[in-house]
C-alpha positions in Angstrom: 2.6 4.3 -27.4 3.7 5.5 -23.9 4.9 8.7 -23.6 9.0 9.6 -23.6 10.2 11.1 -20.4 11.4 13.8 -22.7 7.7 14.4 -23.6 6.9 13.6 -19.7 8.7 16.4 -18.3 7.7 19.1 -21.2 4.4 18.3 -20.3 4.7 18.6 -16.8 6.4 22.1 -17.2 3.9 23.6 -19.5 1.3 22.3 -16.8 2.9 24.4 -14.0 3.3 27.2 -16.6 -0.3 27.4 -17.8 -1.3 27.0 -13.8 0.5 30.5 -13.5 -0.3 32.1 -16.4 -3.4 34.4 -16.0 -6.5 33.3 -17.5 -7.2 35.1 -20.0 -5.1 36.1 -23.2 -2.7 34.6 -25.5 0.2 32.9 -23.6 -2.8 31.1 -21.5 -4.8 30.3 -25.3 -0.7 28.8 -26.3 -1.4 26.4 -23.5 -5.0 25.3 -24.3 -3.0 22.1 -25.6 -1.8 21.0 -22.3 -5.6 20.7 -20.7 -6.5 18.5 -23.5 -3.4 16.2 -23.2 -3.3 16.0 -19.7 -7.1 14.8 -20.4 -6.4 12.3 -23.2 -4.0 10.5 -21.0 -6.5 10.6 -17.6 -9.0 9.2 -20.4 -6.9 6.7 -22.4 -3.1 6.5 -21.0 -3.8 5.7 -16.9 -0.1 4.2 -16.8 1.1 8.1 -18.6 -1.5 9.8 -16.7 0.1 8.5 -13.5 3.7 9.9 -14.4 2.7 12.7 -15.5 1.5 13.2 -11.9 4.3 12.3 -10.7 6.5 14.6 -13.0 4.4 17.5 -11.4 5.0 16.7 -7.8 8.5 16.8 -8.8 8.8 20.0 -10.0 6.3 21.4 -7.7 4.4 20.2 -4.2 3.2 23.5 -3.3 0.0 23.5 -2.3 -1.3 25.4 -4.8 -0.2 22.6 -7.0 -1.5 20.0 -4.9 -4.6 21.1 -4.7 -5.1 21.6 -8.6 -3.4 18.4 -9.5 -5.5 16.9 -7.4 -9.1 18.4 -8.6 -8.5 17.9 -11.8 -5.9 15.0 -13.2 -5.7 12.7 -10.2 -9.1 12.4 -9.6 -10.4 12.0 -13.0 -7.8 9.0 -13.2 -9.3 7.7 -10.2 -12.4 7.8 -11.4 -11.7 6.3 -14.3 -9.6 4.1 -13.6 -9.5 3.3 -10.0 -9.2 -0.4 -10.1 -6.3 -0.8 -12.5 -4.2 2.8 -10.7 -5.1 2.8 -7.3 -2.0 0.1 -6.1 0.3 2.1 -7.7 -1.3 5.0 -5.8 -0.9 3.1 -2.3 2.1 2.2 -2.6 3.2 5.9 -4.3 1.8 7.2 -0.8 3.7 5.2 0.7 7.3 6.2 0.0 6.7 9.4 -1.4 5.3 12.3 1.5 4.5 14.7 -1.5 2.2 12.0 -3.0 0.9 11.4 0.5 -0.1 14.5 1.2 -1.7 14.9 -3.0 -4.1 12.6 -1.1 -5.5 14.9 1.2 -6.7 16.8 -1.3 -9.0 14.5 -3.0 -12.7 14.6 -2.7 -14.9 11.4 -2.9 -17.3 13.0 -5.3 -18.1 10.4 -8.1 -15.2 7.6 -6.9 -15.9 4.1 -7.0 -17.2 3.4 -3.2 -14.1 1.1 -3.0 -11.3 3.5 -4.4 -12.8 6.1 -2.2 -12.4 3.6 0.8 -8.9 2.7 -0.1 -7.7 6.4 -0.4 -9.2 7.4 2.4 -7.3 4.5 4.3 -4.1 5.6 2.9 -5.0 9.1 4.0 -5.5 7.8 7.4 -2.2 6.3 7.4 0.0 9.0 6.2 -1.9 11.3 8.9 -0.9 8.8 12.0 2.8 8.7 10.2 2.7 12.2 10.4 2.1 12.8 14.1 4.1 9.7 15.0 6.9 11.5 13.3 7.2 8.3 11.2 10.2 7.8 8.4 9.0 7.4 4.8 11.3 5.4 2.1 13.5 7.1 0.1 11.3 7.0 -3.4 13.2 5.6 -5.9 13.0 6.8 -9.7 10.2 5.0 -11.1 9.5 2.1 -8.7 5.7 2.8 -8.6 
């Protein structure tokens, strides 16, 4: 069963709270939850997984946040399911800067030779938009 966007957006704010929250003691151990959620869905729930990126990036594009969405939750969907997510992820890029720039942050690592080849081109193409100064498409709410 897909998740709410109720459940979406608690999810995505107890991600960014448990990313700031030191490591060790008890308000971190009240989170442990969210790391095995956020896993579960990369694992099982690709279509979930994906919004709950998104959800993130919404709240928060720092790069701190980019960097650790990216490490962990985008690239184990990826991985897992490249084939089936990574269409959604071009055309996220696309019309959405923050998602654009998530990209930069991956790391080939144990992708699919393809995926790798098709993020890597979307990197490339957010990159020339970038110097060119280009105009990205207003994102509309859950077009991807």
């Amino acid at each position: 069963m897909p998740m709410t966007s109720s459940d979406r957006q608690r999810l995505a704010a107890s991600w960014l709270t448990m990313q700031k929250t030191p490591a060790l003691g008890a308000a971190r151990e009240d989170l442990a939850w969210v790391v095995e959620k956020v896993w579960d869905l990369c694992d099982d729930a690709p279509n979930d997984a994906f919004e709950f990126i998104l959800a993130v990036l919404d709240r928060d594009a720092s790069h701190a946040t980019l960097a650790i969405l990216c490490a962990g939750p985008l690239e184990a969907l990826l991985r897992k399911h490249g084939p089936r997510i990574i269409g959604r992820v071009e055309r996220c890029a696309r019309r959405d800067p923050n998602f654009a720039r998530l990209l930069a942050h991956v790391w080939q690592s144990a992708l699919p030779k393809t995926i790798w080849a098709r993020v890597q081109h979307v990197r490339e193409r957010h990159q020339a938009r970038d110097d060119a100064g280009g105009p990205y498409l207003a994102r509309p709410a859950a077009s991807y």
